[in-house]
N, C-alpha and C positions, 0 to 999 in steps of 0.2 A: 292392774291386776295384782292380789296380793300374791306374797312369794313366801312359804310356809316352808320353816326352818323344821327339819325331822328328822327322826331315827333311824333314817335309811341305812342300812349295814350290806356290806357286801354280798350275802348272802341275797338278800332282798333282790340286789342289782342281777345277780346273777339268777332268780327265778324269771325276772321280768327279759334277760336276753333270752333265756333257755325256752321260754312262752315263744317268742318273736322267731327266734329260728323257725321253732318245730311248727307252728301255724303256719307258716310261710311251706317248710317242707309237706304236710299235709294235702296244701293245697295247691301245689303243685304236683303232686303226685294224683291227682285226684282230677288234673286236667282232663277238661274234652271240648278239643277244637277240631275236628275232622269235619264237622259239620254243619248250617246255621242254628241247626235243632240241638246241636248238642252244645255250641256255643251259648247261644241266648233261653233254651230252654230245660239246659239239662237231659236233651232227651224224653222229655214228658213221662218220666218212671217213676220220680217220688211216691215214697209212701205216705201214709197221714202222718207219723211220727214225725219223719223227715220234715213235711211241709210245715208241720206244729211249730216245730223248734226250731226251724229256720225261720219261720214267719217272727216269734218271738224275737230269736235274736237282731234281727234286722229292723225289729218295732221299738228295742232295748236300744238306743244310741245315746251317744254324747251328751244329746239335748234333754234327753228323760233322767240318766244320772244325774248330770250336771245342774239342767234347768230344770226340771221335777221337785226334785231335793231343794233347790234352790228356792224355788215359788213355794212349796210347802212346807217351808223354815219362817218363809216371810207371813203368807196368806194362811197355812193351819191345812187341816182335812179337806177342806171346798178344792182346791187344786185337785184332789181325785176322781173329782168327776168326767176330767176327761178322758182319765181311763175306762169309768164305769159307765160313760155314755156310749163311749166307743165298742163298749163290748157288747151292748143292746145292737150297734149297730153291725156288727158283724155278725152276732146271728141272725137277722135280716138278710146281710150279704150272702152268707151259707145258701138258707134258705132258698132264695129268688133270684140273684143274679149269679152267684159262680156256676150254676149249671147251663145258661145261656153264653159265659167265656168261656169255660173248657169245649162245650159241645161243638162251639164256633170254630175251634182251632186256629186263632188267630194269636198273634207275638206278643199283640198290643193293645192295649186300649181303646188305641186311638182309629185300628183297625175294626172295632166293633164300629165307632162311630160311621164308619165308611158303610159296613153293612148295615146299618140300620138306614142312615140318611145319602149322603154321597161324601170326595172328598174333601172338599170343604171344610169340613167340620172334623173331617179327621187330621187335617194339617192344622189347624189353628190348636185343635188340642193336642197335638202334637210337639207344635212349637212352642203353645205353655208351658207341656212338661219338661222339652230341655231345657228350657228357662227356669222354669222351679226345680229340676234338676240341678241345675246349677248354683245357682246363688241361693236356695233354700236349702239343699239336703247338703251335696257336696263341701259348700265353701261353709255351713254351719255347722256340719260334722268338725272339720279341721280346727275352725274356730275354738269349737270345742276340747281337742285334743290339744290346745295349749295349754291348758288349765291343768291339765293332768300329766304331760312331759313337762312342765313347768316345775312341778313339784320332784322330778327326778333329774332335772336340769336348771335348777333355779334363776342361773346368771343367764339362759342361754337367751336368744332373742327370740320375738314373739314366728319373725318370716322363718328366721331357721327351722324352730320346732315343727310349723305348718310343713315347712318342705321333709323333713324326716318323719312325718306319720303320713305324709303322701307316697314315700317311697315305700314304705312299710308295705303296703299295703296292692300299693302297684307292681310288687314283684310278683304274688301269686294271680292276682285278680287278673289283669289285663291277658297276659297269656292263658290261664285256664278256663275262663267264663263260668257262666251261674253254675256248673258242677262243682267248681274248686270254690267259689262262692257259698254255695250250702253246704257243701261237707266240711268245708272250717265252721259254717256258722252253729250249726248241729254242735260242736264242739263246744266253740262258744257261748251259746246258748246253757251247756252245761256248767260251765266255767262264772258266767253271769250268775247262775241260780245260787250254786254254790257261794259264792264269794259275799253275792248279797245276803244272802241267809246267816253268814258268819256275822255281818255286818252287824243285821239287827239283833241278834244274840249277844254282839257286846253290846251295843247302843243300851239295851235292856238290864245289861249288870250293871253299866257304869251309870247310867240316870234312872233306871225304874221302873216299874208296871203303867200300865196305863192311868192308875190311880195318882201315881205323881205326874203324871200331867193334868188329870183332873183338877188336880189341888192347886199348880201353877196356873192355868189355864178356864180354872172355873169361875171369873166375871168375864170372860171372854167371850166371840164366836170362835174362836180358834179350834176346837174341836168337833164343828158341824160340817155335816155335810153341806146340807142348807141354809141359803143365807135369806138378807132381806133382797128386794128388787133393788135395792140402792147400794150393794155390798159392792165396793172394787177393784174384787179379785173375777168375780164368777155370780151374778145377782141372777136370782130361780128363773125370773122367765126367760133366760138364756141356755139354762141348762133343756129345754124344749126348742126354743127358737133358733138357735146359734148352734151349739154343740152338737147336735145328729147332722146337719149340713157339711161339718168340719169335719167329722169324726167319720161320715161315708167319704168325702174325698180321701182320706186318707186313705183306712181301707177298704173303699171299696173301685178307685178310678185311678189310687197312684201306682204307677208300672212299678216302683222300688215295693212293694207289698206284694201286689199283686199278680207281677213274673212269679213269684213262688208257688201259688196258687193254682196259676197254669202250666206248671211242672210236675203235677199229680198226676198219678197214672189214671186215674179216673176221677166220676163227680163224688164217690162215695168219698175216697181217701181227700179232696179237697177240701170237702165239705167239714171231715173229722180232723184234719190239722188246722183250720181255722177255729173251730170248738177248743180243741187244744192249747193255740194260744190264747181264747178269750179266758178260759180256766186260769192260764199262769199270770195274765193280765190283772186280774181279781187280784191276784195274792201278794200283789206290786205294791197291795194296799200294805203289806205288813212287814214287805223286806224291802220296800226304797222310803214310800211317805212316813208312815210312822216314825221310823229310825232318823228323818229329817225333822220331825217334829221334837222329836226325846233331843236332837241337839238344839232345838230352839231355848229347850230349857238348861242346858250344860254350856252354852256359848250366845248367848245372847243379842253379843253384838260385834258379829261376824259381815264385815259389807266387802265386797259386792255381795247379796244373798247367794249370788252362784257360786262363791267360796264356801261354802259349808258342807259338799260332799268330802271336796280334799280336803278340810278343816277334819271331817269325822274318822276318814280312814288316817291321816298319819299322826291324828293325837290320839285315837281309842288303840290301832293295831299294832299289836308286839309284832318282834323280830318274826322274819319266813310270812305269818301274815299279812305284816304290812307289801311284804312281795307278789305275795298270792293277789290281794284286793287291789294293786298296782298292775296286775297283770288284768285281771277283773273288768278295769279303767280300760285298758288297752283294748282287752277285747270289743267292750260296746264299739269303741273308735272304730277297729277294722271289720267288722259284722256292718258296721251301717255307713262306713266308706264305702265297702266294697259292694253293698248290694246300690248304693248310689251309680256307684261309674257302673257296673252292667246296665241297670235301669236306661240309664243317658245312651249308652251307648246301643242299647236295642232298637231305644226310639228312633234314634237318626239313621242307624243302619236300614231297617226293615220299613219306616214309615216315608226316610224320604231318599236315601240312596239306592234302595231295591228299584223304585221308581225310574230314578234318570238312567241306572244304568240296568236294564231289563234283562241282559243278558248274564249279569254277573253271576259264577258260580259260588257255591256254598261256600268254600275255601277265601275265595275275594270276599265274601262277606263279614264272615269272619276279621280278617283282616283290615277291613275299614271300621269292622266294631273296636278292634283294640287298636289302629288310631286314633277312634273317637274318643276312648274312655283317655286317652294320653292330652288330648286336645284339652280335654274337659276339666280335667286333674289339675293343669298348668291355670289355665281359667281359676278355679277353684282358688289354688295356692296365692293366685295376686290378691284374689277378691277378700278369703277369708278376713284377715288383719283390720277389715271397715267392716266388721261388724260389730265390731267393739264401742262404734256412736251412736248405734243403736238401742242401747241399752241392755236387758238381760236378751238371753236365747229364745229362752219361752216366746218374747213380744216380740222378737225379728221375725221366729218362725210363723206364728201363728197370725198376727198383723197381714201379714203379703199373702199368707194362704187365705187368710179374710177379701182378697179380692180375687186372686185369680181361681180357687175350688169352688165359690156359690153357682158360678154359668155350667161349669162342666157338671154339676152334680145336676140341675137342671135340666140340662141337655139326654142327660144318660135317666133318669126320673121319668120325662117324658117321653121318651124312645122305648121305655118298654111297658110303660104301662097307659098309655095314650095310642090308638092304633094311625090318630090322623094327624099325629106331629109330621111336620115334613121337612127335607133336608133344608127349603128357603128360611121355613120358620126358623129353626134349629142354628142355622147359621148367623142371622139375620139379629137372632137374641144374643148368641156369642159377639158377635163384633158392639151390640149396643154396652154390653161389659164396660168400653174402655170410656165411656161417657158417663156413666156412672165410676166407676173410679176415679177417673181425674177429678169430677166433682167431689166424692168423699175424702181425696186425699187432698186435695187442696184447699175445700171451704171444710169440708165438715171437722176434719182433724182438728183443727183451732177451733172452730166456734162449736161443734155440739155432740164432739165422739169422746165419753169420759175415758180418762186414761189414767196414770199415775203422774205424769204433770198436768193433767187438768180435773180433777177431783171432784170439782163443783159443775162441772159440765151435765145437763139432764140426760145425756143419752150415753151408753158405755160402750168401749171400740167394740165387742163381740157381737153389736147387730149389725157391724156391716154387713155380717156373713147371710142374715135372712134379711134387709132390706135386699140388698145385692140378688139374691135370692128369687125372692118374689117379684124383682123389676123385671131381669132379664126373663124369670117365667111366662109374666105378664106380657109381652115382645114376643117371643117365640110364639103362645098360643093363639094371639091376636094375626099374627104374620102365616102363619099355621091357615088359617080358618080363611084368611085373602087369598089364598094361592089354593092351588090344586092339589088333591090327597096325594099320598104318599103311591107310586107302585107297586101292587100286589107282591112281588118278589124280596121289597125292601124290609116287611113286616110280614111274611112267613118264617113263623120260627124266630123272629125276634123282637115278638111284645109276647106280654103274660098273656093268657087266655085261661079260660075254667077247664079247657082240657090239660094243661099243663096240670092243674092240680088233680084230676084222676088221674092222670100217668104217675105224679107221684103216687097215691095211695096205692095205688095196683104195683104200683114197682118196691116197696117197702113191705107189700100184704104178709110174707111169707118171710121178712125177717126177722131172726131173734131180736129182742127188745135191749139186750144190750148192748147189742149191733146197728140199733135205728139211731141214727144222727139225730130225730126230731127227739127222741127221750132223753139224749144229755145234752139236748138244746134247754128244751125244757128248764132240764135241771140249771143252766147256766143262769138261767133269763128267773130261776126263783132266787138263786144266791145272789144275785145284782140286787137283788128288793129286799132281800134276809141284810144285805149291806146295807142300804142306805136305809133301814129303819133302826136297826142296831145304830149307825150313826148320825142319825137325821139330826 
């Protein structure tokens, strides 16, 4: 990891404690653990702002500064697609599934799978998520947060700094739960907007208009959206096959997203702070990738590529700013630490400890949620440090979500828009997953999944996500159709039907238009196409 000599002044140091206390103070003042509801769900009160900007902050991590910036220093514009795909897919999620999780009232995820099939299928996604809990979000977050306490500790060691942005972080979260959780990220989220904003506003005096980078970049692809099918960063028929699969696990099945969602006081305000972060997701395009791009042209040859966000804040930012956008740094860290340990900590609470012990009061629940996030933290801390053989962030995270998100997003696919998916089918395709993995990971990786060490490879790692995909589909609907229909009680109320879409229209008939979710859906779902023809 390189270690970037900087201007750091006192002053700087002292914006970047004076950030750390009062976040910390914030969110513990802002505790609520009386309850399991007010623990793990805030109380189900948020408003749409609230959900917007918490969902943002907690989608704005480590890996998006870090490795965003860092992928689209190296690969150019194509790297933005997975924001721009993801935001396609969250007004889908808006749409059609968050009013079947809010309506359902359930903690989890993994608790819809229960009502839809049985548990089965709810423990196994379950126990992916505290596993991709862990060693995906948790220990990558930290990972992450070397890079960036590196540059205001430079000597210090890689396991120290993990364990000091573990503390950081574990003093408010664990004791106050997802309320002290969103109301720092709320904050945060302001603090992110800001900081990145300033960003690209020098990035733009010190290298240029977008025309100098035309002029650097114009015998290139480096400034497309769209590549060729052989391109490898991101080749188009992936951006169809790969990325909507990827980009609905995200958000539309991971508990770290998607607890914020079911903290709305209703489907309206869900529905509207989802909108709301797909809008500030768009404009990621202009205050993180662009200004990653403008230093491709200013520093050329900056490696690891994931050194080039802290390369641009501590060579571009004068004194007090360079503390502000150091504090900036910090914030993504604790916004997507913290919604990591609640996440983790929901799941095992509510999905598998509520179980063995039936009796337990709201209070004991509580309480084994903030042993867990403590368990999980420690976890986290050993683990982070080996991700470093992995290569960059981007490909640790996105690789592993390439096997374990294609079954669940399938599962949850078919459970509400198939009425004769049944729990054997459903289960049946989840466990064939790990048959196909071990085969992809073992044969295919070397001989036919192109990568950045295998170049010449004919097939590129982002289909695992739709081969993966369409296997275990395949398995489930075949295993589905051998066995016996699902119970009438399993699929009332939890597949789409054509009356769900009158109740919507009847239920919107008599709203103002600037109040209908579907009108600045709309609007979102035209600026995604106004983007990628502007930069096709």
């Amino acid at each position: 990891m390189n270690t970037f000599f900087t201007n750091l002044q006192p002053i700087d140091i002292t914006i970047i404690v004076v950030y750390i206390i009062g976040i910390t103070w914030w969110g513990l003042k802002n505790a609520k653990n009386e309850t399991s509801s007010d623990y793990f769900l805030a109380g189900r009160n948020m408003t749409w702002i609230v959900v917007g900007l918490s969902l943002f902050s907690a989608s704005i991590s480590t890996s998006t500064l870090i490795g965003h910036s860092g992928s689209a220093y190296k690969y150019g514009m194509v790297i933005f697609n997975y924001n721009l795909i993801s935001i396609l897919v969250m007004i889908f999620f808006a749409w059609i599934f968050l009013p079947f999780y809010i309506k359902s009232g359930v903690f989890t995820m993994p608790e819809f799978l229960e009502r839809r099939f049985d548990q089965r299928s709810k423990y196994y996604f379950s126990g992916i998520a505290v596993f991709g809990g862990i060693f995906m979000d948790v220990s990558a977050t930290l990972y992450g947060s070397a890079m960036i306490f590196k540059i205001i500790f430079p000597e210090m060691e890689l396991q120290v700094i993990v364990i000091l942005a573990a503390i950081i972080v574990a003093s408010y979260t664990i004791p106050g739960g997802l309320n002290s959780v969103i109301k720092t990220e709320v904050i945060q989220a302001v603090i992110l907007i800001f900081g990145s904003v300033l960003l690209a506003f020098i990035a733009q005096r010190n290298v240029g208009s977008w025309d100098v980078l035309a002029q650097r970049f114009h015998d290139t692809v480096y400034l497309h959206l769209i590549r060729s099918k052989n391109d490898i960063a991101i080749p188009w028929p992936a951006l169809i096959l790969a990325l909507p699969i990827l980009g609905f696990y995200f958000w539309g099945n991971n508990q770290q997203l998607v607890q914020r969602v079911l903290s709305a006081k209703s489907v309206d305000h869900g529905r509207k702070g989802v909108l709301l972060t797909g809008f500030l997701t768009l404009l990621t395009l202009y205050f993180i990738f662009i200004p990653a791009m403008q230093a491709a042209a200013a520093f050329p040859d900056v490696n690891p590529p994931d050194g080039i966000y802290p390369k641009m804040v501590t060579t571009w930012m004068p004194t007090v700013f360079l503390g502000i956008m150091l504090a900036v740094m910090v914030s993504a860290l604790t916004a997507s630490l913290s919604a990591c340990l609640n996440s983790v900590s929901t799941l095992f609470t509510m999905d598998f400890y509520r179980k063995i012990d039936k009796k337990a009061s709201s209070k004991k629940l509580v309480r084994v949620g903030q042993i867990t996030s403590t368990v999980v933290l420690i976890i986290g801390v050993f683990w982070a440090p080996q991700i470093q053989k992995f290569g960059t962030l981007i490909n640790y995270y996105n690789e592993i979500l390439s096997y374990v998100g294609p079954p669940i997003v399938a599962a949850f696919m078919l459970g509400l828009f198939w009425k004769r998916a049944n729990a054997t089918g459903i289960f049946v395709g989840l466990l064939s997953t790990f048959a196909m993995a071990l085969f992809m990971f073992i044969y295919g990786k070397e001989h036919f999944i192109k990568s950045v060490q295998n170049p010449d490879a004919p097939l590129h790692w982002l289909y695992l996500a739709p081969i993966n995909f369409v296997f275990v589909g395949i398995v489930m609907v075949i295993v589905s159709l051998l066995t016996a229909p699902p119970p009438v009680e399993k699929t009332e109320g939890n597949v789409i039907t054509r009356q769900f879409f009158i109740d919507e229209a009847l239920e919107y008939k008599n709203v103002k238009f600037y109040n209908d979710f579907r009108v600045w859906a709309v609007a979102l779902f035209v600026l995604c196409f106004v983007v990628m023809f502007i930069y096709w």
